[in-house]
NUZARO-284266 format. One record per residue (C-alpha): chain; residue number from 1; y negated, x, z negated. Coordinates in nm, 2 decimals. Each point is the difference from the previous one (the first is absolute). Layout:
<pts>
> A_NUM_Y_X_Z
...
</pts>
This chain:
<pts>
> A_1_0.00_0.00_0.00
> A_2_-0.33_0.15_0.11
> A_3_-0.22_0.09_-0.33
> A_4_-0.31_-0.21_-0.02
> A_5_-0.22_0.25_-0.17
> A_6_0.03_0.31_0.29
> A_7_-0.18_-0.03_0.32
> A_8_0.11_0.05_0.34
> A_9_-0.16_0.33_0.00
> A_10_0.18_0.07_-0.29
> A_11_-0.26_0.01_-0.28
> A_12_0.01_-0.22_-0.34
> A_13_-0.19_-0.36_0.06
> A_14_-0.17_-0.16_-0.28
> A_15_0.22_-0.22_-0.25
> A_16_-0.25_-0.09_-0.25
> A_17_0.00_-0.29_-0.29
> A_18_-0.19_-0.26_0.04
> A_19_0.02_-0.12_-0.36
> A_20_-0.25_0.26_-0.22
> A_21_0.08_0.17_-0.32
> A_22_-0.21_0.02_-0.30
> A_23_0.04_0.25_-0.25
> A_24_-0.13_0.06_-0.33
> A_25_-0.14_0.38_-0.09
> A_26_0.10_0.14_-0.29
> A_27_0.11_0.32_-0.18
> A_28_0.27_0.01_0.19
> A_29_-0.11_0.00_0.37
> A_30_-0.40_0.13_-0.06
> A_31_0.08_0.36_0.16
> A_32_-0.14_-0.01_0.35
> A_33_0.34_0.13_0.13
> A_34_0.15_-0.28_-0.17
> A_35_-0.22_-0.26_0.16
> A_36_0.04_0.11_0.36
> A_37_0.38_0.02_-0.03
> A_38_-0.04_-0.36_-0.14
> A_39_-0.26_-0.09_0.31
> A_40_0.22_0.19_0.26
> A_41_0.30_-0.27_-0.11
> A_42_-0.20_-0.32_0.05
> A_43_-0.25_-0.05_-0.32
> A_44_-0.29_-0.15_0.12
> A_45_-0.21_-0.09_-0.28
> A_46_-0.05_0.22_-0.35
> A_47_-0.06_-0.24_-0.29
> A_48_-0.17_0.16_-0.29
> A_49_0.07_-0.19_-0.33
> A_50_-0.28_-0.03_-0.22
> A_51_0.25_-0.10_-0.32
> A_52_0.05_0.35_0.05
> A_53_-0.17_0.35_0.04
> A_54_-0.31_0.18_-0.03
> A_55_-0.30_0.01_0.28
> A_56_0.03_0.33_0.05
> A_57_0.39_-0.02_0.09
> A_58_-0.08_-0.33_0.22
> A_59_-0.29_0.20_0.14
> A_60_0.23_0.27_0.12
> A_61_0.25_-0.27_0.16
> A_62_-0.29_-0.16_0.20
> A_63_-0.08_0.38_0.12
> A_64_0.35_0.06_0.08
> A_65_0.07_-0.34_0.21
> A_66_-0.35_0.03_0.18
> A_67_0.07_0.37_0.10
> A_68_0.37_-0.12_0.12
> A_69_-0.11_-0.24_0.19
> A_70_-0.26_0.20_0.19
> A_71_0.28_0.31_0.02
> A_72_0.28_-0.26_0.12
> A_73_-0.25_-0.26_0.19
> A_74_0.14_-0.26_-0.17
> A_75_-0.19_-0.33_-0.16
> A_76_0.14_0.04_-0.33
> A_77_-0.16_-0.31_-0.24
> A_78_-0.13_0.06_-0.39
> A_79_0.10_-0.25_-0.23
> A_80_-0.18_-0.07_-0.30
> A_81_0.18_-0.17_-0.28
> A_82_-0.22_-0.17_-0.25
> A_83_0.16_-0.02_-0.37
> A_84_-0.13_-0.30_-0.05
> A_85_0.01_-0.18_-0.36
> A_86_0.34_0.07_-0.13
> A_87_0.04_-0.11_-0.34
> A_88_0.17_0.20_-0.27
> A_89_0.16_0.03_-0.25
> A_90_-0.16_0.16_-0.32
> A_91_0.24_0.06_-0.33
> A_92_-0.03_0.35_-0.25
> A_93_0.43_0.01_0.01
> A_94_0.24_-0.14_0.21
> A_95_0.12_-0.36_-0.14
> A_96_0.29_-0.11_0.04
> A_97_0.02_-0.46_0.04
> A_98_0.32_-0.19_-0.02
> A_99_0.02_-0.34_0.19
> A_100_-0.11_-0.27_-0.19
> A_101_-0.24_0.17_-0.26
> A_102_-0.32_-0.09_-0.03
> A_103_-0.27_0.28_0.04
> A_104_-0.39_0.02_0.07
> A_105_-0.15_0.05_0.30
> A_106_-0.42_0.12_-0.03
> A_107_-0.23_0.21_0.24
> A_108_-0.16_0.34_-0.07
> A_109_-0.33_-0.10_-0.10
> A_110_0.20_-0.12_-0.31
> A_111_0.20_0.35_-0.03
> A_112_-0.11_0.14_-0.34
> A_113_-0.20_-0.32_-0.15
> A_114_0.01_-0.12_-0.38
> A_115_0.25_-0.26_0.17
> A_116_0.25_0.27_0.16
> A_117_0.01_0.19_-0.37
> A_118_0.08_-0.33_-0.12
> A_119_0.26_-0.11_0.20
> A_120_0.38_0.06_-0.11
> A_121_0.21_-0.14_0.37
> A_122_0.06_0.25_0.26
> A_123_-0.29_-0.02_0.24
> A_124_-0.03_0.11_0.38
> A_125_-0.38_0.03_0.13
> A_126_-0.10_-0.01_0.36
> A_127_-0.21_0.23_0.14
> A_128_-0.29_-0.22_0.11
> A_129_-0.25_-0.11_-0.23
> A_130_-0.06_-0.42_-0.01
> A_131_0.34_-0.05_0.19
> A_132_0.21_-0.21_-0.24
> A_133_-0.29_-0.29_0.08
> A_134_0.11_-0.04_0.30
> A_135_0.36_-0.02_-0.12
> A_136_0.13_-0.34_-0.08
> A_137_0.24_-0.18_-0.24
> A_138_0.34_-0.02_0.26
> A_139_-0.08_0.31_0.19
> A_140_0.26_0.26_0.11
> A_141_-0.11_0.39_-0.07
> A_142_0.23_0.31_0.15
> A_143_0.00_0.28_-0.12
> A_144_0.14_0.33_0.21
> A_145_0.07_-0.22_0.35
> A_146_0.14_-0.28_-0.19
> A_147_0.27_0.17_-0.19
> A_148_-0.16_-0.11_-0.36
> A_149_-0.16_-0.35_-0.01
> A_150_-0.15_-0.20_-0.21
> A_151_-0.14_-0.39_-0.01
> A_152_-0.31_-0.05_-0.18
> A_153_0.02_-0.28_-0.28
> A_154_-0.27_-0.03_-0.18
> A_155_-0.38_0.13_0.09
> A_156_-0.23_0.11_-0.27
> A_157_-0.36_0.14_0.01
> A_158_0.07_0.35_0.01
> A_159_0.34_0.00_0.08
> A_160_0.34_-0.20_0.16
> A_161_0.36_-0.05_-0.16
> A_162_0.29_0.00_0.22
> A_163_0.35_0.03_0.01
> A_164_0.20_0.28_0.14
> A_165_0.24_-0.12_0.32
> A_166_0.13_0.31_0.12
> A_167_-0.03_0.30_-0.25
> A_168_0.06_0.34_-0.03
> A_169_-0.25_0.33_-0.02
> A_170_-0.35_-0.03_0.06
> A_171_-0.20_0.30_0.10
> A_172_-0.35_0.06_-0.04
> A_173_-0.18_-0.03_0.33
> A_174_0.23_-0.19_0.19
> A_175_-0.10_-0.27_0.29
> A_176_-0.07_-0.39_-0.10
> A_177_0.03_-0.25_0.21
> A_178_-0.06_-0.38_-0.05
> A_179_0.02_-0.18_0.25
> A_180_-0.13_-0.34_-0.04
> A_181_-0.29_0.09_-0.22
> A_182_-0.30_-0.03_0.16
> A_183_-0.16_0.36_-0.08
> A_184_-0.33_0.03_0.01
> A_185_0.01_0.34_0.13
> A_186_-0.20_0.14_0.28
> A_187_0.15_0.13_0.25
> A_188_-0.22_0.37_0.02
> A_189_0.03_0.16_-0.34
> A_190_-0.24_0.28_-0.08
> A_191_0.29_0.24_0.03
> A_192_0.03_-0.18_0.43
> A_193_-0.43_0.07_0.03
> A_194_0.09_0.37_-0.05
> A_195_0.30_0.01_0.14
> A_196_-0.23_-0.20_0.32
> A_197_-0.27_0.21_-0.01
> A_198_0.22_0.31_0.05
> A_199_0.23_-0.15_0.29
> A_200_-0.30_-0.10_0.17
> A_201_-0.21_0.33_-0.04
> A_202_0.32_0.15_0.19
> A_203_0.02_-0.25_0.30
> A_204_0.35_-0.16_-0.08
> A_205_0.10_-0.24_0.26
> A_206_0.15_-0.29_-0.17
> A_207_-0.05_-0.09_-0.46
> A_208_0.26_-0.22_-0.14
> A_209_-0.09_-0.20_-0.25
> A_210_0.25_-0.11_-0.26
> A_211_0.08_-0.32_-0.16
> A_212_-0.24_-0.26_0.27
> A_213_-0.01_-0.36_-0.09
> A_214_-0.21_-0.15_0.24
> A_215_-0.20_0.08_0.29
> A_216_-0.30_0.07_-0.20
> A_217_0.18_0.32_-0.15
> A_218_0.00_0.12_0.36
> A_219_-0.37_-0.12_0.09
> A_220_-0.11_0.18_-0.36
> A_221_0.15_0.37_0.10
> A_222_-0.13_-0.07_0.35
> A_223_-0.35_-0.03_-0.12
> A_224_0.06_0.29_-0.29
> A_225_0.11_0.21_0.31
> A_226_-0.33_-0.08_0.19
> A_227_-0.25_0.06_-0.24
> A_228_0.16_0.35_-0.10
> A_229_-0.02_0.13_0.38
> A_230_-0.31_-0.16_0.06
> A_231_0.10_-0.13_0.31
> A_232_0.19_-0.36_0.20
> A_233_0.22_0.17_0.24
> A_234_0.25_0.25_0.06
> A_235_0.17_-0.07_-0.42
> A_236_0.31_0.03_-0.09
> A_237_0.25_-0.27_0.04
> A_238_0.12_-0.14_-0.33
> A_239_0.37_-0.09_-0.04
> A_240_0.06_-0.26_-0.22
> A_241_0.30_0.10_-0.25
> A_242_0.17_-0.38_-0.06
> A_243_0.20_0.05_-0.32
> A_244_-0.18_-0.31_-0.26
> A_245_0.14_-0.36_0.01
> A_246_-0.35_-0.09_0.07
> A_247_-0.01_0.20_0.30
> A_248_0.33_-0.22_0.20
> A_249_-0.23_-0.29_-0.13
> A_250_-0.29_0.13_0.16
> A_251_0.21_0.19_0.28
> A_252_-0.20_-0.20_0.31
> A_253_-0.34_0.09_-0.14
> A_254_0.11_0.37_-0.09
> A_255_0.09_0.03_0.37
> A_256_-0.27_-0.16_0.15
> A_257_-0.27_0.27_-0.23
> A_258_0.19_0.30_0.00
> A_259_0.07_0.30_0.31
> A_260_0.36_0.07_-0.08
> A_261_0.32_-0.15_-0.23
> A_262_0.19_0.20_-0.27
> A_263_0.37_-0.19_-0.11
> A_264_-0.05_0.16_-0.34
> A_265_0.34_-0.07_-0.11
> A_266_0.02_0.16_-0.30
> A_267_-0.24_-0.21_-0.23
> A_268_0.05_-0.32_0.25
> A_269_0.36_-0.01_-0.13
> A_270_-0.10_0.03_-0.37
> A_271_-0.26_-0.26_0.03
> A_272_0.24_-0.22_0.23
> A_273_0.37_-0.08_-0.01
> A_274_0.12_0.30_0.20
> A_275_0.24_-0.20_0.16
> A_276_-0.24_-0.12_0.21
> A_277_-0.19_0.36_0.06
> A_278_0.22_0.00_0.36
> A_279_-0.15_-0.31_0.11
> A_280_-0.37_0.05_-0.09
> A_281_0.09_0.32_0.18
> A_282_0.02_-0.18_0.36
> A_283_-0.23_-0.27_-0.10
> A_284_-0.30_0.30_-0.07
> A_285_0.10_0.15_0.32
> A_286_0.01_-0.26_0.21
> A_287_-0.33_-0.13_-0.11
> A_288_-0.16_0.32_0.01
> A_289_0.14_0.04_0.34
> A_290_-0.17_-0.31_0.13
> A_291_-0.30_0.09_-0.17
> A_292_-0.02_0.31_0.16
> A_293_0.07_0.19_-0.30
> A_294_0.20_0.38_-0.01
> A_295_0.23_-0.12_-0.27
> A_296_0.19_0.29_-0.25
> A_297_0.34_-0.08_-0.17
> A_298_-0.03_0.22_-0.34
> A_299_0.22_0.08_-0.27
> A_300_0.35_0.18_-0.08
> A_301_0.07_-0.05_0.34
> A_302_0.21_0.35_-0.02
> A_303_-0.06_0.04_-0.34
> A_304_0.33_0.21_-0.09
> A_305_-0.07_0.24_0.19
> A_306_-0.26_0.17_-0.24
> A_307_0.29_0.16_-0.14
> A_308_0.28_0.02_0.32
> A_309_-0.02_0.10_0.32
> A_310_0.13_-0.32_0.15
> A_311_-0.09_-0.34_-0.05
> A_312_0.24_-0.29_-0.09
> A_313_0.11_-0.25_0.24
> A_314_-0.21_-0.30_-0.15
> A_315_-0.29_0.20_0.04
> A_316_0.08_0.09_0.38
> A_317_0.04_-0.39_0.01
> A_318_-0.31_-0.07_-0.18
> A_319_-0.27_0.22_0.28
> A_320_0.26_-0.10_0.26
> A_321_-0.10_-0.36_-0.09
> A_322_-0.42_0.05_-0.03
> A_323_0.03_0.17_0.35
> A_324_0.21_-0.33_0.11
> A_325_-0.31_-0.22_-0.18
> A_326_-0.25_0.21_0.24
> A_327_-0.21_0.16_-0.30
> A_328_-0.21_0.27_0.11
> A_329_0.02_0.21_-0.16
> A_330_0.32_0.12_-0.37
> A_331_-0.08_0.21_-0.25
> A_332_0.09_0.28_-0.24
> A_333_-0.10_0.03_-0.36
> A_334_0.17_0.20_-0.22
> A_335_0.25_0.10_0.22
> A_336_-0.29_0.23_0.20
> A_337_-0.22_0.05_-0.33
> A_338_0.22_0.11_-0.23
> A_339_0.34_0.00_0.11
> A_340_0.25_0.31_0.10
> A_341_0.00_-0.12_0.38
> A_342_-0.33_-0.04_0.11
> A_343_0.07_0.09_0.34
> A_344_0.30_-0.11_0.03
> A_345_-0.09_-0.38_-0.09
> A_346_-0.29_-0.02_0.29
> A_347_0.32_0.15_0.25
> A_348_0.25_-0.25_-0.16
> A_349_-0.29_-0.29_0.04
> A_350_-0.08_0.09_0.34
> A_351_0.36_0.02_0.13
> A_352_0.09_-0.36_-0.11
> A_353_-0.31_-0.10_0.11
> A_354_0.07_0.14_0.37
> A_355_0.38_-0.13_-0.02
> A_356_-0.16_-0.35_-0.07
> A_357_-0.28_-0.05_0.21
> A_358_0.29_0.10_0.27
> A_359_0.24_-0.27_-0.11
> A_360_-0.04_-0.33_0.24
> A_361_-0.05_-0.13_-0.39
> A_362_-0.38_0.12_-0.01
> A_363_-0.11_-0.19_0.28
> A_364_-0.27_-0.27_0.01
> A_365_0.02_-0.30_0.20
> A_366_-0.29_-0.18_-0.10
> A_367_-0.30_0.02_-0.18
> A_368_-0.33_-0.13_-0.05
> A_369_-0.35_0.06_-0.18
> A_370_-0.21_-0.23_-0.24
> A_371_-0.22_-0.21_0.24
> A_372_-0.34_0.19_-0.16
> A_373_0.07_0.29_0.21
> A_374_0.01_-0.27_0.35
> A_375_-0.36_0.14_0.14
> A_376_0.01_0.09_0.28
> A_377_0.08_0.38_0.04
> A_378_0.31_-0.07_-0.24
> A_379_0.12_-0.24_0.24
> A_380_-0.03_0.22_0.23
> A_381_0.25_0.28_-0.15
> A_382_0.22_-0.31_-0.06
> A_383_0.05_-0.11_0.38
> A_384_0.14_0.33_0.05
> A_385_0.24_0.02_-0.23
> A_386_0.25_-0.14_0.23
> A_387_-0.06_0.23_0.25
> A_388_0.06_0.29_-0.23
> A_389_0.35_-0.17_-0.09
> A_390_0.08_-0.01_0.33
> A_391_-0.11_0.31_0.10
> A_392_0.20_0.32_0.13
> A_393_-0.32_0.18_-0.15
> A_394_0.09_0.28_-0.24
> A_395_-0.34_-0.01_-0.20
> A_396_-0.31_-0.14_-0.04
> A_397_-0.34_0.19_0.00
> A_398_-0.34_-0.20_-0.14
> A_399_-0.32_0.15_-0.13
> A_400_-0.10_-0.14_-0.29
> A_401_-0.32_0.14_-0.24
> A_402_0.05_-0.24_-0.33
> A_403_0.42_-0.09_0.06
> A_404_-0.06_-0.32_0.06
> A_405_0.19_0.02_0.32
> A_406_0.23_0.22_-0.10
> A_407_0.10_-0.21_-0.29
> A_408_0.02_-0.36_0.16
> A_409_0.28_0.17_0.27
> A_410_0.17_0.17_-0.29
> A_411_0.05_-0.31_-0.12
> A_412_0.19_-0.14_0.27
> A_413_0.22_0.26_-0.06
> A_414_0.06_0.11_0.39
> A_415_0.30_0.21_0.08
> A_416_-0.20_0.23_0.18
> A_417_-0.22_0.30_-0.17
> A_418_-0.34_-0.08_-0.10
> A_419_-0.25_0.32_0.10
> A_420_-0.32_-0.06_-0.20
> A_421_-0.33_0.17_0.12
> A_422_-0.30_0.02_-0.26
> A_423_-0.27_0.21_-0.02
> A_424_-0.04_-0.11_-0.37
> A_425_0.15_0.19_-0.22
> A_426_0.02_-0.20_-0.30
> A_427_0.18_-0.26_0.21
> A_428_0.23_0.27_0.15
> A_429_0.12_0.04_-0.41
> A_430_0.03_-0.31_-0.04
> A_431_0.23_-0.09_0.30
> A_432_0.24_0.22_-0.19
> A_433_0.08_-0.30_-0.17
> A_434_0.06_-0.20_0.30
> A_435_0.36_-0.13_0.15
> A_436_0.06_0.13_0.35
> A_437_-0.30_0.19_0.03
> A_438_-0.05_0.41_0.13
> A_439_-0.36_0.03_-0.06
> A_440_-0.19_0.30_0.20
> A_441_-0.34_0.12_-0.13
> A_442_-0.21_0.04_0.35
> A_443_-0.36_0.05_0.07
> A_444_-0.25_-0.24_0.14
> A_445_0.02_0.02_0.40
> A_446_0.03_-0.25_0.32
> A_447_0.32_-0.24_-0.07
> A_448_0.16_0.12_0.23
> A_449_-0.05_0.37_-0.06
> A_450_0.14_-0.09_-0.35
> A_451_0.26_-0.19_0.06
> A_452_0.12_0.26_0.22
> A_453_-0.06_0.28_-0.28
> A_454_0.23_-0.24_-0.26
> A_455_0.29_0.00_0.29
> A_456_-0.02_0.34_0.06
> A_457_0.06_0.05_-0.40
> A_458_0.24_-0.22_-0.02
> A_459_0.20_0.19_0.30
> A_460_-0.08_0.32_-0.23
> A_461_0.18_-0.13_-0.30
> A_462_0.29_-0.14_0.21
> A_463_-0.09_-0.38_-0.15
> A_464_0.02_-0.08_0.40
> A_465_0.09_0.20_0.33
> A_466_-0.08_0.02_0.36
> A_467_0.16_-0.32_0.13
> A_468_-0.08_-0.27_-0.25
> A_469_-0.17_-0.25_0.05
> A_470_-0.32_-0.14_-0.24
> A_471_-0.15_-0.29_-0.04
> A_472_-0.36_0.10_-0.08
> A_473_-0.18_-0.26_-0.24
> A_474_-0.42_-0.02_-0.04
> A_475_-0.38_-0.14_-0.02
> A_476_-0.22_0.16_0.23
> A_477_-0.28_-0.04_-0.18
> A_478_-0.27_0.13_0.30
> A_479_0.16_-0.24_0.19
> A_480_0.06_-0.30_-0.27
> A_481_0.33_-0.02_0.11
> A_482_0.43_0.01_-0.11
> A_483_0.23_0.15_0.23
> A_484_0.37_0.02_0.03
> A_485_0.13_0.27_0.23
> A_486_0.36_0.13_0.02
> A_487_0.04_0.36_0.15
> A_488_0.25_0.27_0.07
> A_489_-0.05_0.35_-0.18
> A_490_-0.02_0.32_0.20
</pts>
């Protein structure tokens, strides 16, 4: 059988993912060498974790991936992860709760006061000062992702009572979650303004922001983001992390606001039955999808593999099945951070991603876009869509400044290679994040004299050879007019 990936001339032909991989930065994949090895087996955007780390070692990380991706040429997207406000737990020593005892539950403005000498059961206090008012009588609090719990019984002025559902050990500083108190919380802590003001002094490409409720979370950082660069245009995009039970409430509204999606899976299945994480899975993507969203599927997704080399087979199943759902974009937390395998889990990622997206199991038949996006340039992209499926075309090549473009035919999800031409750069980062998409960096010029520079690039890199045929994609903005053209390469 003839081998797909070599030429006729004999020469190795591009077999690239479509799907992108995110990976999170840590102590164990900072080194430069580290990071190209990781970028050379299919990582396409570094996600710095702001739970964790200094500025001076994230500063170093943004220095590395920029000078990669100017060594390499290769749009390789900065993620900033906002910590958001996780509450903790606060307790001198470790207390151990056996189910059914009753213990107290206060806040840390009350850590210390005539009442805490006073008091004789054993007592936890959360992190957050004024946050057992919004706590009520019924309410469900886990402790350490939902291994302890607790149900509040009785509410006092200064503190709750509650009774102990699943004990054991519980550690100073671990994570609380409660997930049908409505916290009033906002969603930028003080720790997130510094942790902004940094990200945004270095030109990251996309900030995460943690625990969203609602659209206004997303309109909020948006405006935060504004003011500190003193400027409309050319921002960030903001991915909108969905891991609160008030978030699936306010999921349309969240989309609607935000640039990009997060399945946060991790606190979304201690806040909801995680039986039913899979399904919000495909019911995030696919809404994001028709929204026009790049959507990420986050969490343990090859999770043993920060201590072995190989993954286990549920875990193969589990990106196997996010590639199936037509997510953007997977990602790697600990496993790249901190793990043993850094390198290895980006390889192992990218391999099941390619063995997926070649499966008949990948395709799309159908698809279509919230009616919003109907004007009249968007309807445009849409009446060629079944063109492209039809096509014998290899790739497709568009020119497209903001990604606009680039993004609505991404989301069609084409079988053919999407070659993007900007001569922005921030939106040749961000298209890192992007499903489909090979983004070239080219300078302003005539159309055509660019167009032609982004084939010739693309020949260079072996994404497409002498032979192929593209269907080239654009606005001609002298002109005020689309066009749709289908040529043969030279």
């Amino acid at each position: 059988m003839e081998n797909e990936n070599i030429s006729a001339k004999g020469e190795p032909v591009f077999r690239g993912k479509k799907t992108k991989i995110v990976a999170t930065i840590g102590p164990a994949s900072d080194k430069r060498e580290t990071l190209k090895q990781m970028v050379e087996s299919g990582m396409n955007v570094a996600r710095l974790n702001f739970s964790h780390g200094d500025y001076p070692s994230h500063l170093k990380i943004i220095e590395n991936v920029r000078g990669l991706s100017e060594e390499m040429g290769k749009n390789i997207g900065i993620m900033a992860d906002l910590q958001g406000p996780r509450i903790r737990i606060s307790v001198e020593n470790e207390l151990e709760v056996e189910k059914g005892e009753e213990i107290v539950i206060s806040d840390i403005s009350f850590k210390g006061s005539e009442w805490d000498a006073g008091k004789e059961t054993k007592t936890i206090f959360l992190d957050y000062p004024g946050i057992i008012q919004d706590i009520e009588v019924g309410n469900v609090i886990l402790i350490e992702d939902g291994l302890k719990s607790v149900k509040v019984t009785k509410k006092e002025n200064n503190h709750l009572l509650a009774e102990v559902i699943d004990g054991g050990v519980i550690k100073n500083e671990k994570g609380v979650n409660i997930p049908d108190a409505k916290l009033n919380v906002p969603p930028i802590t003080e720790r997130d303004e510094r942790d902004l003001e940094f990200s945004l002094r270095n030109e990251v490409d996309y900030v995460a922001l943690s625990f969203v409720s609602s659209g206004e979370d997303i309109e909020d950082l948006r405006n935060r983001i504004k003011e500190i660069l003193g400027r409309e245009n050319n921002l960030p995009k903001i991915v909108a992390k969905i891991e609160r039970k008030e978030a699936i409430e306010n999921l349309d509204g969240i989309i609607a606001k935000t640039d990009a999606v997060m399945v946060a899976r991790g606190d979304l299945g201690i806040e909801i039955n995680e039986t039913r994480v899979a399904i919000l899975q495909k019911e995030i993507i696919s809404k994001s999808m028709k929204g026009l969203k790049p959507v990420i599927v986050a969490t343990e997704m090859l999770n043993s593999m920060i201590e072995n080399p190989r993954p286990t087979r549920a875990e193969v199943s589990d990106v196997t099945n996010a590639v199936i759902d037509h997510a953007d974009a997977v990602m790697l937390s600990g496993e790249s951070a901190n793990g043993k395998y850094p390198v290895e889990s980006v390889k192992t990622m990218a391999e099941i991603i390619e063995n997926t997206e070649e499966s008949p199991y990948d395709d799309m038949s159908d698809f279509e876009i919230d009616h919003e996006f109907s004007d009249e340039y968007t309807n445009f992209i849409k009446s060629v869509r079944s063109f492209l499926f039809g096509s014998e075309a290899k790739s497709i090549a568009i020119l497209s400044r903001g990604g606009f473009t680039a993004r609505v035919i991404s989301h069609f999800r084409p079988n053919q290679i999407i070659l993007a031409g900007t001569n922005n750069e921030k939106t040749y980062n961000q298209l890192s994040l992007v499903w489909g998409i090979e983004a070239f960096f080219l300078k302003d010029g005539k159309i055509e004299e660019v167009i032609e520079n982004m084939i010739k690039k693309a020949q260079e890199e072996k994404i497409i050879e002498s032979g192929n045929k593209i269907v080239l994609i654009g606005k001609n903005d002298e002109r005020n007019s689309r066009f749709v053209d289908v040529r043969e390469i030279n």
